[in-house]
N, C-alpha and C positions, 0 to 999 in steps of 0.2 A: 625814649622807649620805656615803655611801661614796669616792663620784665627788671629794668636797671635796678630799682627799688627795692626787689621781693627779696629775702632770703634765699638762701639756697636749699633750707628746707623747706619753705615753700614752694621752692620752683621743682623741689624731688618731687613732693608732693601733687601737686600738680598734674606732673609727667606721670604718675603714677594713676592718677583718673583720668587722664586721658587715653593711655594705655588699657586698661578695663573696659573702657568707654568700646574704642576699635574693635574691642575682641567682641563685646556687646553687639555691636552691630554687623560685624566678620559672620556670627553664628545667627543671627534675625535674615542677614541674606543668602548663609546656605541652603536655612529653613524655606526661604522664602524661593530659593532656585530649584529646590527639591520637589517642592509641592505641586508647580505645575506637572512633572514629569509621573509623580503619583499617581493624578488623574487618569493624566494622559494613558498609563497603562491599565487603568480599571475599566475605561471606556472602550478601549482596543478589545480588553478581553469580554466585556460584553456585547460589542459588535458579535466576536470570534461565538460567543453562546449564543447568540442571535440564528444569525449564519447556519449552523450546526445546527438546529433544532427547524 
């Protein structure tokens, strides 16, 4: 195993951008799960001004 070798501050270290990393991407896919539903409500309400006028 690879990992046999490294120090233990390297392996903290490590764990520690990997960690960053998760949260990196955790926050790219809330943005990214928000965005459709953004739309999705500006098009609704401009149907809704459509409609009304």
């Amino acid at each position: 195993m690879k990992n046999e070798r490294k120090t233990k501050d390297q392996l903290i270290n490590k764990l520690v951008e990997l960690r960053q990393r998760i949260n990196e991407l955790e926050k790219a896919e809330t943005q990214r799960l928000s965005a459709p539903s953004n739309s999705r409500a500006g098009e609704q309400a401009g149907k809704r001004m459509e409609e009304e006028s």
